[in-house]
Backbone as numpy.savetxt, mean C-alpha at the origin, in Angstrom:
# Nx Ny Nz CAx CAy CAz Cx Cy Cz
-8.83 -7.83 23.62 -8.55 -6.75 22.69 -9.64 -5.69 22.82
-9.23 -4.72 23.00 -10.05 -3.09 22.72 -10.97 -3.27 21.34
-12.54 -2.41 21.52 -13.32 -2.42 20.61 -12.22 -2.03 19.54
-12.47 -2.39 18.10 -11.87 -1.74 17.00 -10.63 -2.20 16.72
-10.29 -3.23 17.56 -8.68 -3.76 17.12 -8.92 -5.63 17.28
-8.84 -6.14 16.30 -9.13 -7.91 16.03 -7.50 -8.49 16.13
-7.71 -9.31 16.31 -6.10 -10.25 16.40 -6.49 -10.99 15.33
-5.45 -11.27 14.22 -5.23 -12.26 12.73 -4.90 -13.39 13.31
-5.84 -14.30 13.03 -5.42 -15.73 13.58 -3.79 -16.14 12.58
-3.15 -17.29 13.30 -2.12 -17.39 12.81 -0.57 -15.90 12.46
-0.81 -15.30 13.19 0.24 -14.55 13.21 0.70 -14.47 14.68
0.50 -14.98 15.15 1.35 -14.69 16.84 3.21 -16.14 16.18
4.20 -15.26 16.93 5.58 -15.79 16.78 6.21 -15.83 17.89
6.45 -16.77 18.68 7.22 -16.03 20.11 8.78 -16.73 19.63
9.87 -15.87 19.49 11.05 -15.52 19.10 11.34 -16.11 17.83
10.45 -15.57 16.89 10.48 -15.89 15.57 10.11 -17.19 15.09
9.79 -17.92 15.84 9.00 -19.36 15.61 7.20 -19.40 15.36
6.98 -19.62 14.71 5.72 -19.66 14.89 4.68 -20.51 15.74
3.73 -19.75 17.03 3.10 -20.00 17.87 1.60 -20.29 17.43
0.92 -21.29 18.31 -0.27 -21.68 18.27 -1.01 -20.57 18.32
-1.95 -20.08 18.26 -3.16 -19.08 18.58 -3.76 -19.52 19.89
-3.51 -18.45 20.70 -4.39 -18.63 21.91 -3.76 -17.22 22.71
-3.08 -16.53 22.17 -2.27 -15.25 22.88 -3.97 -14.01 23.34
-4.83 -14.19 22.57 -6.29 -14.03 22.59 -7.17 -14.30 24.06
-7.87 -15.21 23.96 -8.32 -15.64 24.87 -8.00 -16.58 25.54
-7.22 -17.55 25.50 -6.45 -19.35 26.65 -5.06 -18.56 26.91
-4.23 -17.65 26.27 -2.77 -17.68 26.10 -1.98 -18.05 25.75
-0.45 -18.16 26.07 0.40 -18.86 25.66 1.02 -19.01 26.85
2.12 -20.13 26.52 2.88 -20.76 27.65 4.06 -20.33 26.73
5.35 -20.31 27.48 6.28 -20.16 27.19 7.73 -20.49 27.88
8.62 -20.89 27.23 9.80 -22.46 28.03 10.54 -21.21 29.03
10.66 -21.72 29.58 11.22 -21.61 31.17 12.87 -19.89 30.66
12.17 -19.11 31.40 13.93 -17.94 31.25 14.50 -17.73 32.66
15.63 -17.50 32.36 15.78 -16.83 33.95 16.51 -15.44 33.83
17.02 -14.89 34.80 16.90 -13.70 35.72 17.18 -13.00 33.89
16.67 -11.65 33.41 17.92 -10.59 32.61 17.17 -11.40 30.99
17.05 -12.64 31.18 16.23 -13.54 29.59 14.94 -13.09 29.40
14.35 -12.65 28.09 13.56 -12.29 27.42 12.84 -13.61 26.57
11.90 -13.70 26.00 11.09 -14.02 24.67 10.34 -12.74 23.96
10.55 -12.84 23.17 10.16 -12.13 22.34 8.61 -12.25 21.68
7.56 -12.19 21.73 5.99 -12.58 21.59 5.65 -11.39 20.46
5.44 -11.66 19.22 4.61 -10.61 18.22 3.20 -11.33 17.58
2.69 -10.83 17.28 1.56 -11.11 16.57 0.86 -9.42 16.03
0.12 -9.88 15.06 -0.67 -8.72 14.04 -1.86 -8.81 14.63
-2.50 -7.54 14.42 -4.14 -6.87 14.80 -4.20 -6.23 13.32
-5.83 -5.99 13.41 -6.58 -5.77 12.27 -7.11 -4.61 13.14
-7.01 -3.11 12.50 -7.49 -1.98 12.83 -8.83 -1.43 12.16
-10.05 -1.56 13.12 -11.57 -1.52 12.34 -11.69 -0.09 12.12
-10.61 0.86 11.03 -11.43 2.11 11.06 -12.40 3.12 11.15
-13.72 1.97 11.18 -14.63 2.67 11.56 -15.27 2.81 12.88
-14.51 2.36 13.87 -14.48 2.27 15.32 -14.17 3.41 15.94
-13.32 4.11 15.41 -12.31 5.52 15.91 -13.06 7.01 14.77
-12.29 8.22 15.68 -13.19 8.80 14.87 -11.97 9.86 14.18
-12.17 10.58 13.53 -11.28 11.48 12.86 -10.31 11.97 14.45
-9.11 11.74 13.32 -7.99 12.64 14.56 -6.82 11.60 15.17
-6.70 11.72 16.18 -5.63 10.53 16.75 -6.56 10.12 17.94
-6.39 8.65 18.10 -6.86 7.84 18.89 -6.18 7.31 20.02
-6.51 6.41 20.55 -5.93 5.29 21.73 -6.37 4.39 21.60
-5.77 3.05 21.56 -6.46 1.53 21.87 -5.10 1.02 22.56
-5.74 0.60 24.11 -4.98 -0.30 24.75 -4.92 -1.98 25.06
-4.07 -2.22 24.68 -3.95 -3.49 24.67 -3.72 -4.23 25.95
-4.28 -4.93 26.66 -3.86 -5.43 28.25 -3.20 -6.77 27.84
-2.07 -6.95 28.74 -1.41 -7.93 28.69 -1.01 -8.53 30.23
-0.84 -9.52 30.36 -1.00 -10.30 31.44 0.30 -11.50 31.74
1.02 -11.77 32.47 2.08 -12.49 32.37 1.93 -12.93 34.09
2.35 -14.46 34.07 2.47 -15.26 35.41 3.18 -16.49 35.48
3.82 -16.62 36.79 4.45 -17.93 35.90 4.48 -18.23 37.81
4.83 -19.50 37.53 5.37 -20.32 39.40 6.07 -19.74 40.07
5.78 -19.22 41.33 6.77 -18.64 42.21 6.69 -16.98 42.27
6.29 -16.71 41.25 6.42 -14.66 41.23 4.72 -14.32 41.39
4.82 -12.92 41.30 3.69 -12.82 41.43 3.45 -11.79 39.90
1.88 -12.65 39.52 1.21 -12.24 38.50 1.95 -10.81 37.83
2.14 -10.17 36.87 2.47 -8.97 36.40 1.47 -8.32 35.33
1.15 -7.24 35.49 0.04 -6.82 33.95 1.08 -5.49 33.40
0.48 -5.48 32.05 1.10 -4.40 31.28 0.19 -4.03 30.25
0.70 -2.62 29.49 -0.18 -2.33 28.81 0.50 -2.35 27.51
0.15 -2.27 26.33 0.35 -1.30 25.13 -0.72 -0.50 24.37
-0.09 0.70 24.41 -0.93 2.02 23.74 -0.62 1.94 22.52
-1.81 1.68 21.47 -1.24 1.82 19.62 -2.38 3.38 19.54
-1.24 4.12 19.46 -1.88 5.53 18.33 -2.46 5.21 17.38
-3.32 5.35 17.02 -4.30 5.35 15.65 -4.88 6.80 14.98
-4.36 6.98 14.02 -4.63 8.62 13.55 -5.05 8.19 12.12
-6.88 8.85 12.22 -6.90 8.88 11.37 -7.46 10.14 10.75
-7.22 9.68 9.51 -7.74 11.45 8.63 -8.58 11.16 7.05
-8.89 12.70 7.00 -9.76 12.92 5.63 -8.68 13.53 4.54
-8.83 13.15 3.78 -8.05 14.35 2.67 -9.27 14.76 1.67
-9.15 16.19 1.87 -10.44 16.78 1.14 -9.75 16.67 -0.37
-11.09 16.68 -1.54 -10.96 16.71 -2.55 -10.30 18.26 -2.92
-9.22 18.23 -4.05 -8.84 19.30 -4.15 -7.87 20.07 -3.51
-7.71 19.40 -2.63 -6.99 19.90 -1.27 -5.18 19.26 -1.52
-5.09 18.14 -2.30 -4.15 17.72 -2.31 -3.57 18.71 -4.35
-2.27 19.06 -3.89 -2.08 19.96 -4.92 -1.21 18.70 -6.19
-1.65 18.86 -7.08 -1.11 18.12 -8.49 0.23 18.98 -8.96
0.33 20.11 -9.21 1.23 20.82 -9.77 0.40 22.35 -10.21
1.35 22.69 -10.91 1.16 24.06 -11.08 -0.75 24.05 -12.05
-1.47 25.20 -11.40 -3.15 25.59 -11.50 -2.88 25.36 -12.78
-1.89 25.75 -14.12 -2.63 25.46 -15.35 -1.57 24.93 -16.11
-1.25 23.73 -15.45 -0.55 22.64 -16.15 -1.56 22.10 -16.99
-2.69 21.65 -16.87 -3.90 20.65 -17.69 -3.61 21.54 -18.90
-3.84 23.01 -18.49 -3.83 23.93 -19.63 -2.93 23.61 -20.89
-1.84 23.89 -19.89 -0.47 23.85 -20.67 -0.48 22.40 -21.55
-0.58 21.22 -20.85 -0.49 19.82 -21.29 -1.62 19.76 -22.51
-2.96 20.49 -22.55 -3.73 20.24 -23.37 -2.87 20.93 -24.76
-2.32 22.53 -24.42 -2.16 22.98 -25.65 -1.00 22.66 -26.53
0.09 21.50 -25.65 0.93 20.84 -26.14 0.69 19.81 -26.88
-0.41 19.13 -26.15 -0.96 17.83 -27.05 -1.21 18.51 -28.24
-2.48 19.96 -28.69 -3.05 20.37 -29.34 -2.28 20.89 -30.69
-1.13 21.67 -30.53 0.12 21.62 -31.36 0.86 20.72 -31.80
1.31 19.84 -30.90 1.58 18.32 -31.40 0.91 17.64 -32.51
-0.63 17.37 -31.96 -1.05 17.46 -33.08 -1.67 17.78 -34.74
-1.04 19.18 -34.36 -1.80 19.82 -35.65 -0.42 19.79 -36.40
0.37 19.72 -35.96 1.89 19.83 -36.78 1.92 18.29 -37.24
1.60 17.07 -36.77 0.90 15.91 -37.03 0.71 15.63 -38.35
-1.02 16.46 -37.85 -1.87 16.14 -39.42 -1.02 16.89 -40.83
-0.46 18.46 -40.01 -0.17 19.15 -41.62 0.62 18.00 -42.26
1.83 17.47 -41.30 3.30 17.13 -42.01 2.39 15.88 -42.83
1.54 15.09 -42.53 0.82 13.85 -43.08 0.42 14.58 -44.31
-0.02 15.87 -44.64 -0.35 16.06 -45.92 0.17 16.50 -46.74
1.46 16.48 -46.99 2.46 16.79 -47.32 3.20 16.15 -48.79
3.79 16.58 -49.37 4.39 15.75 -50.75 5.55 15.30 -49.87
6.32 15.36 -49.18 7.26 14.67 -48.86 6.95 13.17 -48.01
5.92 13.68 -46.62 5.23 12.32 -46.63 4.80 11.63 -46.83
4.18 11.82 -48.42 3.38 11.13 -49.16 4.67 10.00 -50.13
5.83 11.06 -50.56 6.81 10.29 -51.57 7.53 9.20 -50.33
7.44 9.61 -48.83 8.03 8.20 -47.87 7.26 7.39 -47.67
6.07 7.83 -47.97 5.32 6.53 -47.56 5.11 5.98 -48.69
5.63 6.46 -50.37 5.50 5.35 -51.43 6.79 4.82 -51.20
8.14 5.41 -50.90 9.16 4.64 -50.87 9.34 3.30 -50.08
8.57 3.75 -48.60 8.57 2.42 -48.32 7.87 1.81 -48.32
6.56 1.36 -49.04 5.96 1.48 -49.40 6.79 0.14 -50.47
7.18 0.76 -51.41 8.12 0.25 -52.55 8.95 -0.87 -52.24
9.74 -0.55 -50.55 10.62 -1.31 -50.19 10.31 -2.50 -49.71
8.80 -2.65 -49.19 8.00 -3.62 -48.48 7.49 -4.71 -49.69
7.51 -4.20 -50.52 6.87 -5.10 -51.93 8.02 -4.35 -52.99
7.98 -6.33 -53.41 9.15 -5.88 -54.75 8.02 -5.20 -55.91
8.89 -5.11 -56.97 8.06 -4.38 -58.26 6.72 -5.06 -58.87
7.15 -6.65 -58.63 6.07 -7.08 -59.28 4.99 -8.13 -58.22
5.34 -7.78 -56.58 4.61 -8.46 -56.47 3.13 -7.72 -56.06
2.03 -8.54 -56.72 0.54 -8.16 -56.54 -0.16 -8.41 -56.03
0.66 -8.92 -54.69 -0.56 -9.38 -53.24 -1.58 -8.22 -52.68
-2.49 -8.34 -52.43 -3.35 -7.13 -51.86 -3.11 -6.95 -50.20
């Protein structure tokens, strides 16, 4: 594996079965195909972001395949790795004076709040129920 890219032990699958670990450094063996037949080989890598530098990258993966009778084959895979900054500020929330707006909604909200709380009408609902929660005579505190 390329600086900056680790293999997760226990994730290699060759055709959805799960495979020993050794696709790394020993390999794998794999049951006999012929002419046009495939296996299918996946496994997960761990990407060390701090290996690569801002922008888009390259890490190649070498791969190696041989079997009785043919001759050796190598291949590659290229994983793009792009990475980036997002500056503070830079990412937009909504409109410049929403906070504004949201504060002076809260701020009205609540002043219409407190008045209606001082009120003779809120005062006679909150004896009514009040009233309704306790009968006439009871004198629990």
């Amino acid at each position: 594996m390329p600086a900056g890219v680790a293999y997760i032990a226990g994730t290699t699958t060759i055709d959805g079965a799960t495979a020993p670990d050794g696709v790394v450094n020993t390999g794998i063996t794999l049951a006999s195909i012929g002419p046009s037949q495939f296996h299918r080989t996946v496994f997960n890598v761990k990407i060390d972001a701090s290996m690569f530098p801002v922008g888009s990258s390259q890490a190649i993966v070498r791969v190696n395949a041989s079997a009785s009778g043919i001759t050796p084959q190598s291949g590659q895979l290229i994983i793009t790795i792009t990475k980036g900054v997002v500056q503070p500020g830079a990412v937009q929330t909504g409109p410049a004076d929403a906070v504004l707006l949201a504060f002076l909604v809260s701020a009205v909200t609540t002043l219409l709040y407190v008045s209606y709380t001082h009120t003779s009408v809120y005062r006679r609902h909150e004896l009514e129920q009040f009233g309704r929660e306790r009968g006439p005579l009871d004198f629990r505190s």
